[in-house]
C-alpha positions in Angstrom: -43.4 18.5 56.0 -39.6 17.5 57.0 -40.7 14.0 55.1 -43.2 14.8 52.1 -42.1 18.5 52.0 -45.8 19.2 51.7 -47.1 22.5 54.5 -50.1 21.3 56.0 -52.2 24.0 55.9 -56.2 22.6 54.9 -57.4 19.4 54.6 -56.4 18.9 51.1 -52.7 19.2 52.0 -53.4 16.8 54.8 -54.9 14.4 52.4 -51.9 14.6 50.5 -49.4 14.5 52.6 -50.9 11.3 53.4 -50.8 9.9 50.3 -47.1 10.9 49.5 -46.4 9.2 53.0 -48.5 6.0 52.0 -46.8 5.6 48.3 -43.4 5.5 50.4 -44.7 2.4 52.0 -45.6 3.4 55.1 -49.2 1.1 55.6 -50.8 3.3 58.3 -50.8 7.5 58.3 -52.4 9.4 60.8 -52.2 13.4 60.7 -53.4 15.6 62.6 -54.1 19.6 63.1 -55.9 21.1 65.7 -57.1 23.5 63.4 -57.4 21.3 60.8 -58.8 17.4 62.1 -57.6 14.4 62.1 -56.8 11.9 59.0 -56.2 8.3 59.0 -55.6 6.5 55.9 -54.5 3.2 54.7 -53.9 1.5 51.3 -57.5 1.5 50.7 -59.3 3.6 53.4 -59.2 7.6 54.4 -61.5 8.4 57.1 -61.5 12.5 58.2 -62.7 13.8 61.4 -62.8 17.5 62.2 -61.9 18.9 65.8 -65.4 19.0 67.3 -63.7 20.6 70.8 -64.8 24.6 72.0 -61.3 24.5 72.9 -58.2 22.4 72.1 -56.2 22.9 75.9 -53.3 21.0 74.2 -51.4 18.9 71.9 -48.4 17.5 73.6 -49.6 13.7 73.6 -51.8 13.4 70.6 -49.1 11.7 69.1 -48.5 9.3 71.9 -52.2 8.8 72.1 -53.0 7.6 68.3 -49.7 5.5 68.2 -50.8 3.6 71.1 -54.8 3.3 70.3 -53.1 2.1 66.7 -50.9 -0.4 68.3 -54.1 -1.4 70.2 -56.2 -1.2 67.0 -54.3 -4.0 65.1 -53.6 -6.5 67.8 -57.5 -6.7 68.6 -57.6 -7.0 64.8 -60.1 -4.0 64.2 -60.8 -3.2 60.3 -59.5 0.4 59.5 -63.3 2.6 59.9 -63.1 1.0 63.5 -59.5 2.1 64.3 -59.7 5.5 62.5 -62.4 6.1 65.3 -60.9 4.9 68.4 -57.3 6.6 67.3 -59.9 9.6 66.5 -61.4 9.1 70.2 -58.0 9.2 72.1 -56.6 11.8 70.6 -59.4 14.5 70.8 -59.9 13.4 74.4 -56.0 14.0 75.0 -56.6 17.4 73.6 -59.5 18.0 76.1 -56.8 17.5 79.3 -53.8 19.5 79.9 -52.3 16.0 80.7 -49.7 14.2 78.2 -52.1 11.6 77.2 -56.2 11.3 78.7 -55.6 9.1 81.6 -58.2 7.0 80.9 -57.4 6.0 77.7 -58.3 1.8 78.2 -59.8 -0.8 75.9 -63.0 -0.5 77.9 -62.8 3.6 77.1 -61.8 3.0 73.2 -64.6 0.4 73.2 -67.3 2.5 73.7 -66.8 4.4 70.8 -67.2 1.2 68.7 -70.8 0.9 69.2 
């Protein structure tokens, strides 16, 4: 909100918060809400997944999560459906562990979720 001065509040904010945040220049945009899901959108690609967790135990390191599963993402040269699921993966299992980020959140971890 501080940056777009859109309130996320639905998924249609979300979305365009997004693209506010993508015309601005910046190439990849990931969101998320635990009520809401996550978003991650490029230039040319939006991919939405909802929170599929009974519970959400916490938020802390989602952040932390997605930025390093993204970092991961582009230097193994993944298209952007294959890191919008790994950066999807990481952070819903961060929010399944009171710890800051899923401990073990690995290649061989996000891997599994590209089959």
């Amino acid at each position: 909100q501080a940056i777009t001065n859109i309130t996320i509040n639905n998924r249609q904010t979300e979305k365009q918060s997004a693209d506010q945040l993508i015309s601005m220049g910046i190439s990849n945009v990931f969101i998320y809400d635990s009520r809401i899901g996550f978003l991650y959108q490029t230039q040319s690609d939006s991919f939405y997944f909802p929170i599929t967790l009974d519970k959400v135990l916490n938020t802390n390191g989602v952040g932390a999560a997605a930025l390093a599963t993204i970092v991961y993402a582009r230097r193994s040269k993944l298209n952007a459906a294959q890191t919008a699921r790994i950066t999807q993966a990481a952070a819903q299992s961060t929010m399944s562990t009171y710890l800051n980020v899923v401990n073990n959140l690995t290649p061989n971890f996000l891997e599994r979720y590209l089959q």
